[in-house]
VMD Tcl script that builds the backbone (N, CA, C; Angstrom):
set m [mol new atoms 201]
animate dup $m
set s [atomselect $m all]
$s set {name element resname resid chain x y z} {
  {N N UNK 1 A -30.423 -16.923 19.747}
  {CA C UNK 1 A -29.689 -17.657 18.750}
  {C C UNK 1 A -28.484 -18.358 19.379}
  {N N UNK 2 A -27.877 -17.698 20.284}
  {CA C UNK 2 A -26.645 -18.429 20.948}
  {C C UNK 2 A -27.043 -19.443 22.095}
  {N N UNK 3 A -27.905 -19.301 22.794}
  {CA C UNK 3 A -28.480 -19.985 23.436}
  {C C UNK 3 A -29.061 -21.751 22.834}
  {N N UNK 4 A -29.504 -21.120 21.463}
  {CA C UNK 4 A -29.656 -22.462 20.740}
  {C C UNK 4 A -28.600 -23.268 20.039}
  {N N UNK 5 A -27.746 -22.835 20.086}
  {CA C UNK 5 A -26.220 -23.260 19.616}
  {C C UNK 5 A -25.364 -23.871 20.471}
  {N N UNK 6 A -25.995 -23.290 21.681}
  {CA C UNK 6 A -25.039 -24.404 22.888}
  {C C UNK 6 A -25.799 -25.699 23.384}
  {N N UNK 7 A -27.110 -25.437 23.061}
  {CA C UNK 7 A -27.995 -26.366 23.541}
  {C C UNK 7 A -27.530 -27.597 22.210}
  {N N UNK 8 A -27.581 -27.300 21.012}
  {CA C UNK 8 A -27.074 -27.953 20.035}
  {C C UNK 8 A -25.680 -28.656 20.116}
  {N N UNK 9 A -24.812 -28.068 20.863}
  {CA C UNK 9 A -23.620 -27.935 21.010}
  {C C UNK 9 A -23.657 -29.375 22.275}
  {N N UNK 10 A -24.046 -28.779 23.078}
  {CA C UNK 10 A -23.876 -29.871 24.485}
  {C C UNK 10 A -24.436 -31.047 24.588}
  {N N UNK 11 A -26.523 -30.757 24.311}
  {CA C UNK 11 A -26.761 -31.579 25.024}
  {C C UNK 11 A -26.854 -33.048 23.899}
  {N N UNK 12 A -26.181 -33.217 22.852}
  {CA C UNK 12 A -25.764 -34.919 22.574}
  {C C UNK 12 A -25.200 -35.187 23.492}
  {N N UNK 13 A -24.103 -34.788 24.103}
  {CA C UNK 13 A -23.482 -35.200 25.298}
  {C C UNK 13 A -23.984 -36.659 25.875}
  {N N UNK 14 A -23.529 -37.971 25.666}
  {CA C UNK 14 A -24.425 -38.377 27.023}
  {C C UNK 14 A -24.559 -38.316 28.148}
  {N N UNK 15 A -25.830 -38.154 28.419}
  {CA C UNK 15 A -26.654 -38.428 29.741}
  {C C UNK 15 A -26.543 -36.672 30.018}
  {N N UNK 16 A -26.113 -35.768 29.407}
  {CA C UNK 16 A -26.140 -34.608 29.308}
  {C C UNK 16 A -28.026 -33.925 29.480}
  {N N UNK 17 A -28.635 -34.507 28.580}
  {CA C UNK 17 A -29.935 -34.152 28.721}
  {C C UNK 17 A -30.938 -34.121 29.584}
  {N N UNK 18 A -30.674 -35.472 30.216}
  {CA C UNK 18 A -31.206 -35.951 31.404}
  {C C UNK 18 A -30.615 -34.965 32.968}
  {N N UNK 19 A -29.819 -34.792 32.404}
  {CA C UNK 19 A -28.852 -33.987 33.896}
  {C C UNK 19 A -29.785 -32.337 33.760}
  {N N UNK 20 A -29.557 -32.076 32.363}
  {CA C UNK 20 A -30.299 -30.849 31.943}
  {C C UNK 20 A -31.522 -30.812 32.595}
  {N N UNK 21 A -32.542 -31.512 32.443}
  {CA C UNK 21 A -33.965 -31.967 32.495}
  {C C UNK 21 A -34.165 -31.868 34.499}
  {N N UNK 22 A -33.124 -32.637 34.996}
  {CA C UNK 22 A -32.937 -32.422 36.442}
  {C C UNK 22 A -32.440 -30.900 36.920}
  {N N UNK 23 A -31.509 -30.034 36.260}
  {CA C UNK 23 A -30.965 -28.725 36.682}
  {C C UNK 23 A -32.532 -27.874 36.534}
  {N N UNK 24 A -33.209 -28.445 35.716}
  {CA C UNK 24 A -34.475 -27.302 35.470}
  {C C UNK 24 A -35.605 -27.782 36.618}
  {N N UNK 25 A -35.306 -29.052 36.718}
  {CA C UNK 25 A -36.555 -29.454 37.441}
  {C C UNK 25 A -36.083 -29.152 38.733}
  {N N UNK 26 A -34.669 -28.434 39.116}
  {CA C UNK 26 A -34.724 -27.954 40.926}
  {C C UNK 26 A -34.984 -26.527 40.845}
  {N N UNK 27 A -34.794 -25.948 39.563}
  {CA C UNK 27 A -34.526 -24.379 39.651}
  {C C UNK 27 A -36.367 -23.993 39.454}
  {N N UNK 28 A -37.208 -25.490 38.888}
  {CA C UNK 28 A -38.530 -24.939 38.919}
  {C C UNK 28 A -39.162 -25.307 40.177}
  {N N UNK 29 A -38.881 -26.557 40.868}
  {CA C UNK 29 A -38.991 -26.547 41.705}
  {C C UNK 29 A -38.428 -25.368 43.384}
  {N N UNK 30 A -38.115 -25.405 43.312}
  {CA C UNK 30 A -37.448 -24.287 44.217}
  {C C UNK 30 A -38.322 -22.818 44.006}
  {N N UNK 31 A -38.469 -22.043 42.623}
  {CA C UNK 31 A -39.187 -21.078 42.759}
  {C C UNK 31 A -40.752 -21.513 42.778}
  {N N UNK 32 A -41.113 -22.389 42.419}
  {CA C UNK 32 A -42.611 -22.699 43.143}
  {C C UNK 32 A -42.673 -23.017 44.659}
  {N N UNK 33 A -42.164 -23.499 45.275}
  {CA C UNK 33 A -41.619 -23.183 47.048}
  {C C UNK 33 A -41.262 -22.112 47.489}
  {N N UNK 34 A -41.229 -20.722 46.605}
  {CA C UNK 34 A -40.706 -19.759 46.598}
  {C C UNK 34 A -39.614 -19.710 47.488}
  {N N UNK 35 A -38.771 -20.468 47.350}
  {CA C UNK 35 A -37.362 -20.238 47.922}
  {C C UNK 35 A -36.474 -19.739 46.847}
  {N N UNK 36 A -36.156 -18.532 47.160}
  {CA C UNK 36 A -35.754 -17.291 45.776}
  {C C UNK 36 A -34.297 -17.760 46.148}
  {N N UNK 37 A -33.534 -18.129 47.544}
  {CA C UNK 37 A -32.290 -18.317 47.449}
  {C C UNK 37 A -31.908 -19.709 46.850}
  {N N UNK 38 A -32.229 -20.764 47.356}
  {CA C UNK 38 A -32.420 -22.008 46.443}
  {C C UNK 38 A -32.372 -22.295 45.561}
  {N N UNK 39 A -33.335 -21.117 44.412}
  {CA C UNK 39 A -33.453 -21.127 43.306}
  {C C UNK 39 A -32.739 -20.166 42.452}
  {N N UNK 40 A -32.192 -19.410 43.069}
  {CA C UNK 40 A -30.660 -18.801 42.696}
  {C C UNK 40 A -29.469 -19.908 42.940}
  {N N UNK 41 A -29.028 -20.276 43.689}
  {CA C UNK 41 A -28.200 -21.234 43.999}
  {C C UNK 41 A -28.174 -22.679 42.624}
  {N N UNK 42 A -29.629 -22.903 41.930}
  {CA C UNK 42 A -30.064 -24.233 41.304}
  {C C UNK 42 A -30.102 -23.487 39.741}
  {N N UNK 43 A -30.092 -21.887 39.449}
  {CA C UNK 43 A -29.824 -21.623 38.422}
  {C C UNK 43 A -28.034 -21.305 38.235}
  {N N UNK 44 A -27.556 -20.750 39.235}
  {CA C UNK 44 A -26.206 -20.516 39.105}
  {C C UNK 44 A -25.430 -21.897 39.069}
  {N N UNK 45 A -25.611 -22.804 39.371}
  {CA C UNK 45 A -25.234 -24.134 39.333}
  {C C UNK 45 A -25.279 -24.760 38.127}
  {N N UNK 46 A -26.562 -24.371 37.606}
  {CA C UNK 46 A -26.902 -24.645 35.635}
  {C C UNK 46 A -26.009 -23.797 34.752}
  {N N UNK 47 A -25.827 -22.787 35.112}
  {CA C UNK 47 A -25.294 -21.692 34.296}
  {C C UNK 47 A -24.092 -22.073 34.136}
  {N N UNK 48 A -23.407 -22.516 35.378}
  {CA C UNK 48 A -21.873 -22.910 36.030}
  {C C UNK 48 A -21.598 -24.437 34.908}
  {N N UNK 49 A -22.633 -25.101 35.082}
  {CA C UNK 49 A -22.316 -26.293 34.169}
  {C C UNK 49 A -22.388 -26.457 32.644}
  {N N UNK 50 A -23.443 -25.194 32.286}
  {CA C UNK 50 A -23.173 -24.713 30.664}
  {C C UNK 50 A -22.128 -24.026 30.701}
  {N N UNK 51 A -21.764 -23.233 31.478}
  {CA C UNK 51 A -20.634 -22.738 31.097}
  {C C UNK 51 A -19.002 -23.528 31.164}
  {N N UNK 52 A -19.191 -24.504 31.965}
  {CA C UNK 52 A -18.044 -25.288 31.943}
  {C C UNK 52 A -18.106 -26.282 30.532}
  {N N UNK 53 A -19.270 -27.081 30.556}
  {CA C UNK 53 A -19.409 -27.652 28.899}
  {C C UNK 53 A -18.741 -26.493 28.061}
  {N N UNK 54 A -19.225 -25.275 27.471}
  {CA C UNK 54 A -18.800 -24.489 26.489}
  {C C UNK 54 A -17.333 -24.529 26.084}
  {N N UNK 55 A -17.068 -24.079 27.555}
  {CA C UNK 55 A -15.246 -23.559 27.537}
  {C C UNK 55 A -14.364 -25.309 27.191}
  {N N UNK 56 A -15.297 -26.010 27.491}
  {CA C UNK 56 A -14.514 -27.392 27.376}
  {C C UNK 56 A -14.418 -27.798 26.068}
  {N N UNK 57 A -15.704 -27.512 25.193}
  {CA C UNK 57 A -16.087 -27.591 23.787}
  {C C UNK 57 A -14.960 -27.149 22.773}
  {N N UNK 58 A -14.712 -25.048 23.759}
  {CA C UNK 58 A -14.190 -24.641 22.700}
  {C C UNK 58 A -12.621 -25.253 22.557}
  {N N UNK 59 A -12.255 -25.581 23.897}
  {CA C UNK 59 A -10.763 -26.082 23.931}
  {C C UNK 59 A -10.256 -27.358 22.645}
  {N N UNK 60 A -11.445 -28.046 22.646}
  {CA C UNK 60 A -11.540 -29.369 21.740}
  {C C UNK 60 A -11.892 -29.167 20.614}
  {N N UNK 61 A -12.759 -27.868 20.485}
  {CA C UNK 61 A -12.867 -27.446 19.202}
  {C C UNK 61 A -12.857 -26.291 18.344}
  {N N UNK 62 A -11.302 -25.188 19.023}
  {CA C UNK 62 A -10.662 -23.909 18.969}
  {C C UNK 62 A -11.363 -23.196 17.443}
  {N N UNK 63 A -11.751 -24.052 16.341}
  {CA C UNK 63 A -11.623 -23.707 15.113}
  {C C UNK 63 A -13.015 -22.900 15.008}
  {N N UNK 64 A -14.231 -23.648 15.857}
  {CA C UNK 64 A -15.276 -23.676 15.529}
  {C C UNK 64 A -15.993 -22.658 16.003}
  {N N UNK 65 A -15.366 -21.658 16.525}
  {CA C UNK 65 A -15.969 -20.221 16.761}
  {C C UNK 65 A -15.639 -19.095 16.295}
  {N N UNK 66 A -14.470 -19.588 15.186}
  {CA C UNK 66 A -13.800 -18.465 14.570}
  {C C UNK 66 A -12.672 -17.607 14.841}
  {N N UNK 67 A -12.518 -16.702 14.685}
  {CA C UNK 67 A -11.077 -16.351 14.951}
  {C C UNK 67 A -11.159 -14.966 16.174}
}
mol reanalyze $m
mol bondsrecalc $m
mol representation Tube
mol addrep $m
């Protein structure tokens, strides 16, 4: 459920989706090459950039997660 709330949350963003669409396509790429470090490196990098969207969200929009 939270997972779908940030996806809701972020990806209007522009050009947000497209960037999305590329973070998945190295982290799938990479574990089909089975390069397990690569593909740690290409998910922590995704994670790193949802998580920077979020915290940026909530700053701009303090109200909208409640108290």
């Amino acid at each position: 459920m939270h997972l779908d709330r940030v996806r809701r949350l972020l990806l209007p963003e522009p050009g947000r989706m497209a960037a999305t669409l590329a973070e998945h396509r190295a982290i799938q790429a990479a574990i089909s090459a089975n390069k397990a470090d690569e593909a740690d490196r290409a998910m922590r990098r995704h994670i790193a950039v949802v998580t920077d969207g979020l915290v940026a969200f909530e700053r701009e929009h303090p109200d909208f997660f409640g108290p």
